[in-house]
C-alpha positions as MATLAB code, in Angstrom:
seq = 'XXXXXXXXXXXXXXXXXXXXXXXXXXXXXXXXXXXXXXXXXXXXXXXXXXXXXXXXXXXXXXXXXXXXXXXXXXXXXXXXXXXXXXXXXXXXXXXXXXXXXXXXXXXXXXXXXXXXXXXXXXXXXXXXXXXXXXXXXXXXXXXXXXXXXXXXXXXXXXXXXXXXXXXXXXXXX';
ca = [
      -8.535 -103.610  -76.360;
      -6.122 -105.986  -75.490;
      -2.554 -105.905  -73.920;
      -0.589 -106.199  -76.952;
      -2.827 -103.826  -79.029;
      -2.130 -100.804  -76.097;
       1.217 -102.037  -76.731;
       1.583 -101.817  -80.258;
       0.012  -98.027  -80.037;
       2.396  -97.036  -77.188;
       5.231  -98.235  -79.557;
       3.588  -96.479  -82.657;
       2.704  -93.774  -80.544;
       6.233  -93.058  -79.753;
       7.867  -93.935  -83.024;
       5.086  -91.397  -84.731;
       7.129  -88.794  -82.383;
      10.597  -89.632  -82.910;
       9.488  -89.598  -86.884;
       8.340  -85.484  -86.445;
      11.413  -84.897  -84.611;
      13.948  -85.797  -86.744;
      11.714  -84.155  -89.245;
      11.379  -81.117  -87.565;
      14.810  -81.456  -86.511;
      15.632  -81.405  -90.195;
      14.093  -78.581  -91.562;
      16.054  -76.797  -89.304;
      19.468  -77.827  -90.645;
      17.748  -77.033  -93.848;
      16.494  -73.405  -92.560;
      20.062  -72.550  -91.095;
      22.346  -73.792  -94.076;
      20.317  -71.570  -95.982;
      20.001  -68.203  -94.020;
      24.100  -68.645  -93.415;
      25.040  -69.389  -97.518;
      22.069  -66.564  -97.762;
      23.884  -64.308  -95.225;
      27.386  -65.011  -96.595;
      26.393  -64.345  -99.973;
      25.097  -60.716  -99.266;
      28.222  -59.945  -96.942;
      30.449  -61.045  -99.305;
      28.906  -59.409 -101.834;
      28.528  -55.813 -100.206;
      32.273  -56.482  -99.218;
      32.891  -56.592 -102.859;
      31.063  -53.745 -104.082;
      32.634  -50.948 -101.559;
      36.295  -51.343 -102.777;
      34.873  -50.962 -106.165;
      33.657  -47.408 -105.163;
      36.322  -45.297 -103.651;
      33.879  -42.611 -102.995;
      33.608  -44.064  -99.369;
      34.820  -40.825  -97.348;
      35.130  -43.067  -93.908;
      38.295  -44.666  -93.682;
      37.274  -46.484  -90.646;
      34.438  -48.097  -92.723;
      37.465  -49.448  -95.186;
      39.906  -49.893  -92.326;
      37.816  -51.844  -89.851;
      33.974  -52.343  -90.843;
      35.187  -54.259  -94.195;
      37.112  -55.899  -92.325;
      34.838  -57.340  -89.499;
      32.298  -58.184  -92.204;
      35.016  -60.739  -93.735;
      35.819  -62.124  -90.839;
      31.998  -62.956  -90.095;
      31.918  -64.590  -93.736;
      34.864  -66.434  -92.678;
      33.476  -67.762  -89.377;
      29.858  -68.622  -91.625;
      31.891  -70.108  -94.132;
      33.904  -72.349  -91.533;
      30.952  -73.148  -89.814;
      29.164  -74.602  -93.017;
      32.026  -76.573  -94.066;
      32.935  -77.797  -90.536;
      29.215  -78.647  -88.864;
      28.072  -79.187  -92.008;
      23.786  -78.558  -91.676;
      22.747  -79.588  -95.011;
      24.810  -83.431  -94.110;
      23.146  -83.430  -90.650;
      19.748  -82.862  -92.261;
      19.836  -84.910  -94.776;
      20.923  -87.589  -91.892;
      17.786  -86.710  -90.061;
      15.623  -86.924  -93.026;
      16.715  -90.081  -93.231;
      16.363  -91.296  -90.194;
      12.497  -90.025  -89.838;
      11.803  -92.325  -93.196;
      13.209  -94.836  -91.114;
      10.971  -94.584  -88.191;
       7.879  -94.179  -90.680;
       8.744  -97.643  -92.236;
       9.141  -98.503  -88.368;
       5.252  -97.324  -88.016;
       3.690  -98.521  -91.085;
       4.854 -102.443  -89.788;
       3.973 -102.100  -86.757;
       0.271 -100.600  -88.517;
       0.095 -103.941  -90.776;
       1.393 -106.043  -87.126;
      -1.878 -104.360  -84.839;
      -4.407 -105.051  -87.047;
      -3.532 -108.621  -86.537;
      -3.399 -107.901  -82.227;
      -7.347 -107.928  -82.175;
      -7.008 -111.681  -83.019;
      -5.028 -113.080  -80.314;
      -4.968 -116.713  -82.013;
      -2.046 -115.348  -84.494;
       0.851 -117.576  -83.925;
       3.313 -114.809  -85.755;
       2.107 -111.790  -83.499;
       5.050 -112.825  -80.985;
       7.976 -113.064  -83.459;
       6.507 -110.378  -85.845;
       6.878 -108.084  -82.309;
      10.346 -109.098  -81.626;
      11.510 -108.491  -85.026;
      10.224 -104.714  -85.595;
      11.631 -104.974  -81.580;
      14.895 -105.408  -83.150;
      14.731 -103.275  -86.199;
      13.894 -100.094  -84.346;
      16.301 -101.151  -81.702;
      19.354 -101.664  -84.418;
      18.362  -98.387  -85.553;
      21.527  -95.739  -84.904;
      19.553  -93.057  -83.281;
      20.918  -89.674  -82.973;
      19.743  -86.617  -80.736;
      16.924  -84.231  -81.494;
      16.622  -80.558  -79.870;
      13.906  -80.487  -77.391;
      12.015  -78.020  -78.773;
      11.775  -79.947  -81.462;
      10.590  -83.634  -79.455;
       8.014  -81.589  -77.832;
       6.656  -80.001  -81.148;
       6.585  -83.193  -82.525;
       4.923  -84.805  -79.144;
       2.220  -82.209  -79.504;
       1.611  -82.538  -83.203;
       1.139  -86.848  -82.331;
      -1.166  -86.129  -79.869;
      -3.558  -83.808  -81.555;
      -3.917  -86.423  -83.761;
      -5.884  -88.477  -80.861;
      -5.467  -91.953  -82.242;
      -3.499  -93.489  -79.367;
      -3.472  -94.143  -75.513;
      -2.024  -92.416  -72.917;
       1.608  -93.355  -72.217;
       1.968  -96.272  -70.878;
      -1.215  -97.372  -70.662;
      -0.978 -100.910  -71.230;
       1.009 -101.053  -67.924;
      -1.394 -101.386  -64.845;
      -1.411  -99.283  -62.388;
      -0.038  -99.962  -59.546;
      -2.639  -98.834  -56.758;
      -4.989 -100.909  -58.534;
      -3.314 -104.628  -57.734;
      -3.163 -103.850  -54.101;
      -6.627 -103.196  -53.355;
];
């Protein structure tokens, strides 16, 4: 294998991760807007239904449960319209088709590394160079990089990191 084909599967290698993580990284805005429009629904809802039955002997449960509860669907409802999770994972959705058009090109660009007489290797390089470097990145939870680091690897289909850069022990022997 030559040096630009370990290259080309480094650079796969890591946009393959940054593609799971913003897809992992996703799902989880998904998973949380719904469990708090879930969680507001029922709160709200049992709010409603106990000053419709006065039969509620405890006035500390009308006096200062009741009112806790609609405070908490206040704070869930503020947080969903303020942090917005179903914007931010729609964002990240987006961003992980991004990186997967990223990886297909750069699929198509190392079948033609084997043949090192292609004239458009260079310029085909420095263009997908420039695409995933104009891309307008944004930050994935850790958890959720190392899930999707772990999920690329099992797949065994690339090199170790950096392995088209030679080690260094090796040139001064």
């Amino acid at each position: 294998m030559n040096k630009s084909e370990l290259l080309l599967l480094d650079w796969m290698r890591k946009i393959h991760q940054l593609e799971y993580a913003h897809c992992f990284q996703s799902l989880f805005y998904t998973k949380l807007e719904k469990w708090i429009g879930i969680s507001s629904f029922v709160l709200t809802t049992t709010v409603a239904f106990t000053y419709r039955f006065p039969f509620i002997n405890y006035p500390w449960v009308k006096e200062y449960i009741l009112p806790l509860i609609a405070f908490i669907v206040a704070i869930l409802a503020g947080y969903q319209a303020f942090i917005k999770p179903g914007e931010k994972s729609e964002t990240h959705r987006k961003l992980g088709l991004e990186y997967e058009k990223i990886r297909h090109k750069i699929e198509q660009l190392y079948l033609l590394a084997s043949d090192l007489q292609t004239p458009e290797l260079e310029s085909k390089t420095r263009e997908i160079k420039s695409k995933w470097d104009s891309l307008n990145t944004l930050y994935v939870n850790k958890c959720y990089y190392k899930q999707a680091k772990d999920k690329v690897k099992s797949f065994n289909k690339y090199p170790k990191e950096l392995d088209f850069i030679p080690d260094r022990n090796n040139n001064y022997r």
